[in-house]
MDAnalysis code that builds the backbone (N, CA, C; Angstrom):
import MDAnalysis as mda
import numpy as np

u = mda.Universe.empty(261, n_residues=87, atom_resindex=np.repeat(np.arange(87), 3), trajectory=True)
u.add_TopologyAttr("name", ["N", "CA", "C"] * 87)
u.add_TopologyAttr("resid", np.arange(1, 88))
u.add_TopologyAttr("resname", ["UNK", "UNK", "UNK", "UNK", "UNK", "UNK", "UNK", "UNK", "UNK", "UNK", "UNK", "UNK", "UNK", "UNK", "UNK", "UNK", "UNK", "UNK", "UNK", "UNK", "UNK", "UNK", "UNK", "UNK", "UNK", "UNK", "UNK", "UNK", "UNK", "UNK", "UNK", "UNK", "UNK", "UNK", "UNK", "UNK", "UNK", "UNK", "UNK", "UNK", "UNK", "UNK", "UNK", "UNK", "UNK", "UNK", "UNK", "UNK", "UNK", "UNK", "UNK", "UNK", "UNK", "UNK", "UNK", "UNK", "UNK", "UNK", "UNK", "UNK", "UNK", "UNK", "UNK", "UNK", "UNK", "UNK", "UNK", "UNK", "UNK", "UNK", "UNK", "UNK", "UNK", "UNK", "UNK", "UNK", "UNK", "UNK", "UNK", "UNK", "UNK", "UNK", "UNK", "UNK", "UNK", "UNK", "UNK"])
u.atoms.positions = np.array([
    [199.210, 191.643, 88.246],
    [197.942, 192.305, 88.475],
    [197.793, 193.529, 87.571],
    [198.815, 194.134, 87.985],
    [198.592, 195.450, 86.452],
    [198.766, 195.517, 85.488],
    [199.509, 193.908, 84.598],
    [198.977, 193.928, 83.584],
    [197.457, 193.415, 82.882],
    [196.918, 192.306, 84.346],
    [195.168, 192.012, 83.706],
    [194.854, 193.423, 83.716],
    [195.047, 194.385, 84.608],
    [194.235, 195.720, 84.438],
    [194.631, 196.204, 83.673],
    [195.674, 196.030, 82.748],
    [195.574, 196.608, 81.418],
    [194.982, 196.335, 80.252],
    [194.871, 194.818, 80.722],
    [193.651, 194.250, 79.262],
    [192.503, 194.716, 79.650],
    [192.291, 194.885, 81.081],
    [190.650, 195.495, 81.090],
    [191.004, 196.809, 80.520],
    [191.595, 197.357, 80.781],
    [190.784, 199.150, 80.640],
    [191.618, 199.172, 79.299],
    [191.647, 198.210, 78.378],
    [191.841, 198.011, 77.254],
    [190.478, 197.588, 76.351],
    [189.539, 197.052, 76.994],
    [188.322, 196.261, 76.784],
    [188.164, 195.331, 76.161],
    [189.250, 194.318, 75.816],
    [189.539, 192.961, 75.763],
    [188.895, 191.814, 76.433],
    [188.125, 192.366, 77.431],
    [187.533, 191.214, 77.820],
    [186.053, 191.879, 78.211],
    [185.002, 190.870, 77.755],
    [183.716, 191.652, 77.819],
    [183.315, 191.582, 79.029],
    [182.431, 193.031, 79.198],
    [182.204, 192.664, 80.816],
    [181.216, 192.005, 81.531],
    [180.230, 191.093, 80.468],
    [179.878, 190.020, 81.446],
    [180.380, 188.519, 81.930],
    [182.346, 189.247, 81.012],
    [182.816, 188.030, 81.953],
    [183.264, 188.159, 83.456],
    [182.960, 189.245, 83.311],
    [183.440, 190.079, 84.969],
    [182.661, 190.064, 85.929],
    [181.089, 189.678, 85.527],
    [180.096, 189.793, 86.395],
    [180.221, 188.469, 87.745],
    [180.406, 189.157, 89.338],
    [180.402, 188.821, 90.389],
    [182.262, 188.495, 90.903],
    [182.953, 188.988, 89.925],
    [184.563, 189.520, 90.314],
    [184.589, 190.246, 91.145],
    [185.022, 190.468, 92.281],
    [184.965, 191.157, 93.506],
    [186.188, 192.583, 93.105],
    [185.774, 193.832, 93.241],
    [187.388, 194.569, 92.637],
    [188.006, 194.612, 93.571],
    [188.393, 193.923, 94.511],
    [189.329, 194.300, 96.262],
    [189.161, 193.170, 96.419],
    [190.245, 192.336, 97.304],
    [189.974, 191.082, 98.118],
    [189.532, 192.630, 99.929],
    [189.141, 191.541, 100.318],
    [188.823, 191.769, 101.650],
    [190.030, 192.204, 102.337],
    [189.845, 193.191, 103.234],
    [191.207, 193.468, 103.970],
    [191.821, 191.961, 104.942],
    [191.025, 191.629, 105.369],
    [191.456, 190.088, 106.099],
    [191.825, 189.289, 105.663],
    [191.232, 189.560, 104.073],
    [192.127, 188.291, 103.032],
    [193.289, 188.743, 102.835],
    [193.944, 190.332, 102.861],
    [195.198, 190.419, 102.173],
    [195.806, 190.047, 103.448],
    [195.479, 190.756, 104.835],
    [196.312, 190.044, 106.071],
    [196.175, 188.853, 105.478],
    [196.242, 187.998, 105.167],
    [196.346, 186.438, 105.848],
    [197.170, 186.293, 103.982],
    [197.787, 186.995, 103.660],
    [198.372, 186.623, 102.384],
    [199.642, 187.306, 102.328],
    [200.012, 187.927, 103.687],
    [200.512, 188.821, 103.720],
    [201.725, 188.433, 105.079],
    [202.991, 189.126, 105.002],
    [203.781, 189.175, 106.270],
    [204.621, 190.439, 106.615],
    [205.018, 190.731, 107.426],
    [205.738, 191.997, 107.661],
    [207.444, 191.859, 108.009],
    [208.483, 192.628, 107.889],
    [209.972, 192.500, 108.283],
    [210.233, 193.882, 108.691],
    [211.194, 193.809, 109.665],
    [211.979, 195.560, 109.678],
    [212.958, 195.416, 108.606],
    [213.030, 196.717, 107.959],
    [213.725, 197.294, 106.648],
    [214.827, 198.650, 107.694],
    [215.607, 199.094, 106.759],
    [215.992, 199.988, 106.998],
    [215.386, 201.381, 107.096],
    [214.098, 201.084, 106.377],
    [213.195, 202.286, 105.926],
    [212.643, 202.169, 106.789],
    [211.309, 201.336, 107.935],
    [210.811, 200.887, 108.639],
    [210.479, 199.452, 108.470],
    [209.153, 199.144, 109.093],
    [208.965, 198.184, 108.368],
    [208.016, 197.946, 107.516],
    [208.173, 196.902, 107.117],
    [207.417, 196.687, 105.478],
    [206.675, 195.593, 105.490],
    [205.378, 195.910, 105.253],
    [204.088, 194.592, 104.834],
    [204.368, 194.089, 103.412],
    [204.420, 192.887, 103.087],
    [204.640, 192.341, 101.644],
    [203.852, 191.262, 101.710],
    [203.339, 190.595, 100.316],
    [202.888, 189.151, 99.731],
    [204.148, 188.041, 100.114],
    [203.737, 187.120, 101.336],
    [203.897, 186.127, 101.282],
    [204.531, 185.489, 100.216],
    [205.070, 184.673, 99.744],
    [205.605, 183.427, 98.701],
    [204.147, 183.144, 98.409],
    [204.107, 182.641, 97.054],
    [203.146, 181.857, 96.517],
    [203.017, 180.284, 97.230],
    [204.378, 179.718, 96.844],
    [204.651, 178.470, 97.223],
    [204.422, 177.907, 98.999],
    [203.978, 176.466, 98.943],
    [204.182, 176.229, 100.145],
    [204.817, 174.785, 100.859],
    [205.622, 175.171, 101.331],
    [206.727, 173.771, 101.708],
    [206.950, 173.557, 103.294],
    [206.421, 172.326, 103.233],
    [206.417, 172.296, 104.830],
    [207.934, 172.230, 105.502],
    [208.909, 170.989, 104.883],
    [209.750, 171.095, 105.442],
    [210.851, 171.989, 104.601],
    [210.663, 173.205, 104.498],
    [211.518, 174.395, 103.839],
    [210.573, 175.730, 103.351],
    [210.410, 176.140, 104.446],
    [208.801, 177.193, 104.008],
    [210.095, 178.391, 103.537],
    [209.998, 178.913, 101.927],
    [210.574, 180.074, 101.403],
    [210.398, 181.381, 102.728],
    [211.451, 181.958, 102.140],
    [211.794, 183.111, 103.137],
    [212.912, 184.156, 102.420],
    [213.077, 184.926, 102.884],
    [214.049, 186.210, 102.241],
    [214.903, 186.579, 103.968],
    [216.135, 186.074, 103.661],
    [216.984, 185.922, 104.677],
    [217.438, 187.501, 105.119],
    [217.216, 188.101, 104.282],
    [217.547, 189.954, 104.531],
    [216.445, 190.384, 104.103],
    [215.929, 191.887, 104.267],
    [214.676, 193.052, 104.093],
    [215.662, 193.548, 102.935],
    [214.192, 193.683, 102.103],
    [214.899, 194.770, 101.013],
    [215.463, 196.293, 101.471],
    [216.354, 196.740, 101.243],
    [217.014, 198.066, 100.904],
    [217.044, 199.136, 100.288],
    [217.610, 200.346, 100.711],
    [217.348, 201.402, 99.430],
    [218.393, 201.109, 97.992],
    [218.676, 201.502, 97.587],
    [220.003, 201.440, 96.178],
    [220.764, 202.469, 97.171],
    [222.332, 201.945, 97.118],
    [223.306, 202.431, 97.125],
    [223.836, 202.068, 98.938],
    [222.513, 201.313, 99.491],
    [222.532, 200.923, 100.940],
    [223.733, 200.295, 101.463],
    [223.979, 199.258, 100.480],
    [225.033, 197.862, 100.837],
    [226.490, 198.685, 99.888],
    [227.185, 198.438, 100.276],
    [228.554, 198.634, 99.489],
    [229.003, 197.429, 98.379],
    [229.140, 197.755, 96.655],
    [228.995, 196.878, 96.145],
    [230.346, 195.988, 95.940],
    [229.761, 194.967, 96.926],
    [230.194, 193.507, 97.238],
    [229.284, 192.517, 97.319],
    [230.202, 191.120, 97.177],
    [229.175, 190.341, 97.221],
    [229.297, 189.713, 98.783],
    [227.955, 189.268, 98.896],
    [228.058, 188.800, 100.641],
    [228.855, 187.609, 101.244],
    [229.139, 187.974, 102.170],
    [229.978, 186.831, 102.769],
    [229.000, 185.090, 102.515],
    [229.737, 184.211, 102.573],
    [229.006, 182.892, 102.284],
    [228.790, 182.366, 103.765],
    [227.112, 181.871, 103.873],
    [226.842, 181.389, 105.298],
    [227.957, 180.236, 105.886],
    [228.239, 179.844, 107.178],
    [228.768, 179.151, 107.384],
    [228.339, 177.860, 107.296],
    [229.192, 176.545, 107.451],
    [228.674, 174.974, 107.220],
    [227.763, 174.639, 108.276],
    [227.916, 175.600, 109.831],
    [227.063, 175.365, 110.834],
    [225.435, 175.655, 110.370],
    [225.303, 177.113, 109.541],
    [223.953, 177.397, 109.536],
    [223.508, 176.691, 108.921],
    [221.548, 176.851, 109.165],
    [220.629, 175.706, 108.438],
    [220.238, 176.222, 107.910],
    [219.060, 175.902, 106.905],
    [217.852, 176.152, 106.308],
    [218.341, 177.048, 105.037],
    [217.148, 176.916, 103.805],
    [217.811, 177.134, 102.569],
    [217.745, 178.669, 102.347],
    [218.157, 179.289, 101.392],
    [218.819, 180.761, 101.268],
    [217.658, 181.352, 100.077],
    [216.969, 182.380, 100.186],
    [216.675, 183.182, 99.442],
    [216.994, 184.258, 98.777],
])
C-alpha cells in the first residue's frame, strides 16, 4: 500500500485514473478483513491472510513479540500428536 502511495504523490499516474477510488475502505470493510490475538503488548488487530483454504485455513500459531522477548533459541518441535499445519 505505501508503495502505490508513492507512485501517487509521485504523479505517475494521472488523476483521472483515480476518479471514483474510494481513499479509505469503510470501517466495516476493514473489520471483516481483519482478526485480533493477545500479544504480550496487549492485544493486536491485524489483516487476516490473503489466502483461503477450507480444509487448512492459514494461521500464526504464536502473537508477534517485542525483539529480545524469546531467548535466542530455536523452538521446541510440535509433537506427532498435534494437528493442523504451522505458520
Amino acid at each position: 500500500a505505501r508503495t502505490g502511495q508513492w507512485i501517487l504523490d509521485r504523479g505517475l499516474v494521472p488523476p483521472q485514473a483515480l476518479a471514483g477510488v474510494p481513499g479509505d475502505l469503510p470501517e466495516e470493510e476493514i473489520a471483516r478483513l481483519c482478526t485480533e490475538v493477545d500479544a504480550p503488548d496487549g492485544r493486536i488487530r491485524y489483516l487476516k491472510p490473503v489466502v483461503s483454504m477450507p480444509d487448512t485455513p492459514p494461521h500464526w500459531t504464536r502473537p508477534p513479540v517485542p525483539l529480545g522477548y524469546h531467548a535466542p533459541v530455536w523452538p521446541e518441535k510440535a509433537s506427532a500428536g498435534s494437528s493442523g499445519a504451522k505458520a
